[in-house]
C-alpha positions as CSV (number, residue, x, y, z in Angstrom):
1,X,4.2,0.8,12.2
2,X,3.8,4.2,13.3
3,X,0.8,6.4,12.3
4,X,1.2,10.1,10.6
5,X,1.3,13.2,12.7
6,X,-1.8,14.7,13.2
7,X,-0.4,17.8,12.1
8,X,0.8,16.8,8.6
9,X,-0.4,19.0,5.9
10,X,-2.1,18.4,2.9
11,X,-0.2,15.1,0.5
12,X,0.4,16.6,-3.1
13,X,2.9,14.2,-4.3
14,X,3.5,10.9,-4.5
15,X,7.2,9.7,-3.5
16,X,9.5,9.9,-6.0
17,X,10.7,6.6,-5.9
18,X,9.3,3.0,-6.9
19,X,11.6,1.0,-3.7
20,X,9.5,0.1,-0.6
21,X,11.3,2.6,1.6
22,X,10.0,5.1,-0.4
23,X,6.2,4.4,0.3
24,X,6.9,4.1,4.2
25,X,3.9,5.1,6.1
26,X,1.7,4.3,3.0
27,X,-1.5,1.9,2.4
28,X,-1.8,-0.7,-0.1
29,X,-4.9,-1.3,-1.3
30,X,-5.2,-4.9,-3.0
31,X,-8.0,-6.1,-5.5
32,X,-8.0,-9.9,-6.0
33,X,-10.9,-12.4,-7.4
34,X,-12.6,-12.4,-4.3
35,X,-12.5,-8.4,-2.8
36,X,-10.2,-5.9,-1.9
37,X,-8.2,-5.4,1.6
38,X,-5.8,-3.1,3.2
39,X,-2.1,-3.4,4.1
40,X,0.3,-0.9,5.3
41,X,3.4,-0.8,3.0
42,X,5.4,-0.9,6.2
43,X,3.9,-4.5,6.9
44,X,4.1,-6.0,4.0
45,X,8.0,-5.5,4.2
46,X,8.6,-6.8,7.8
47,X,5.8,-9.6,7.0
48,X,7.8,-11.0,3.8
49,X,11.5,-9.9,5.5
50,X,12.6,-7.6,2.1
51,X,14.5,-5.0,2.1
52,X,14.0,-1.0,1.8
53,X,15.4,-1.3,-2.0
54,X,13.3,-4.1,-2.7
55,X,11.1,-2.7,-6.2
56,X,7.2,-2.4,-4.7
57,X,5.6,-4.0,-7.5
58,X,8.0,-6.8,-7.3
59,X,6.7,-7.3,-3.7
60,X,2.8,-6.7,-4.3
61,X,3.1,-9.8,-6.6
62,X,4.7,-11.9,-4.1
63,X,1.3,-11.5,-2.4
64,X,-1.2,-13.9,-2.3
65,X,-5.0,-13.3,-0.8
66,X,-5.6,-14.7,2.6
67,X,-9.2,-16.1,1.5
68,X,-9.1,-17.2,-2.3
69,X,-5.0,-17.6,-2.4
70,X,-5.2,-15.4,-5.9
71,X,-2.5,-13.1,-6.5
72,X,-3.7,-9.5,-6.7
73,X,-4.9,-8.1,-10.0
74,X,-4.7,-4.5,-9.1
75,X,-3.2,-2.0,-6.6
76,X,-3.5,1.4,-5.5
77,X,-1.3,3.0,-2.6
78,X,-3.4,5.4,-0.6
79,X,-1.7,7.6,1.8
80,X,-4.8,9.0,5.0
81,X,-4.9,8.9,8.8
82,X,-5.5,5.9,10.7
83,X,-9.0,6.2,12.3
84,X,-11.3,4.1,13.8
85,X,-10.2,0.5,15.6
86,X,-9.2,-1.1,12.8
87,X,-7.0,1.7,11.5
88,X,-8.1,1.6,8.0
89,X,-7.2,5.1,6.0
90,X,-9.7,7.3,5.9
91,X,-9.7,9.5,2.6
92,X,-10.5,12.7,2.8
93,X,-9.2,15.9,1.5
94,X,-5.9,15.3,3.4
95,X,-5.2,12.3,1.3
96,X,-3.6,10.9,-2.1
97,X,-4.4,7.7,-4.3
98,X,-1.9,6.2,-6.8
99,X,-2.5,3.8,-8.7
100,X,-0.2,0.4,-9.7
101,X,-0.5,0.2,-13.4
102,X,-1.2,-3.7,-14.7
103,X,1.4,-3.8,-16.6
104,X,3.9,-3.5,-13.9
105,X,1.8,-7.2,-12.4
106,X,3.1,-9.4,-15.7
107,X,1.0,-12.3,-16.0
């Protein structure tokens, strides 16, 4: 996992794609029953072994919550800089939200 460059400009776009290796470097932010937490995209595809063509919202549903053991009910990738010791994004004007639509969860 390797943080951005402090001297990457401004985020505009999302990645074009919809594969894991496209949202390298990315957050994930998951909201389940019981809260919300962070992963880096990065993690979640060493964690669960897939590969870089492995469809991201096939592998956000693979997920399960550490606490409640729900699957997540929404996402939103967030792309910031690491700050702070827990290196959690921080969103500021340097950053970019996009949302996972529901639809792409199935139930």
């Amino acid at each position: 996992m390797t943080a951005p460059a402090q001297d990457d400009g401004p985020i505009t776009l999302p990645p074009a794609g919809g594969c894991l290796g496209d949202w390298k470097g990315w957050w994930l932010q998951l909201t389940c029953d019981c809260g919300r937490s962070l992963r880096m995209v990065d993690h979640l595809a060493e964690s669960k072994r897939l590969p870089g063509w492995y469809p991201l919202p096939a592998a956000v549903y693979l997920m399960r919550c550490r606490q409640c053991y729900g699957r997540p009910k929404a996402a939103e990738l967030q792309h910031g800089r690491p700050v702070g010791g827990h290196g959690a994004p921080h969103m500021g004007r340097n950053s970019l939200r996009v949302p996972l639509l529901d639809e792409l969860f199935g139930d």
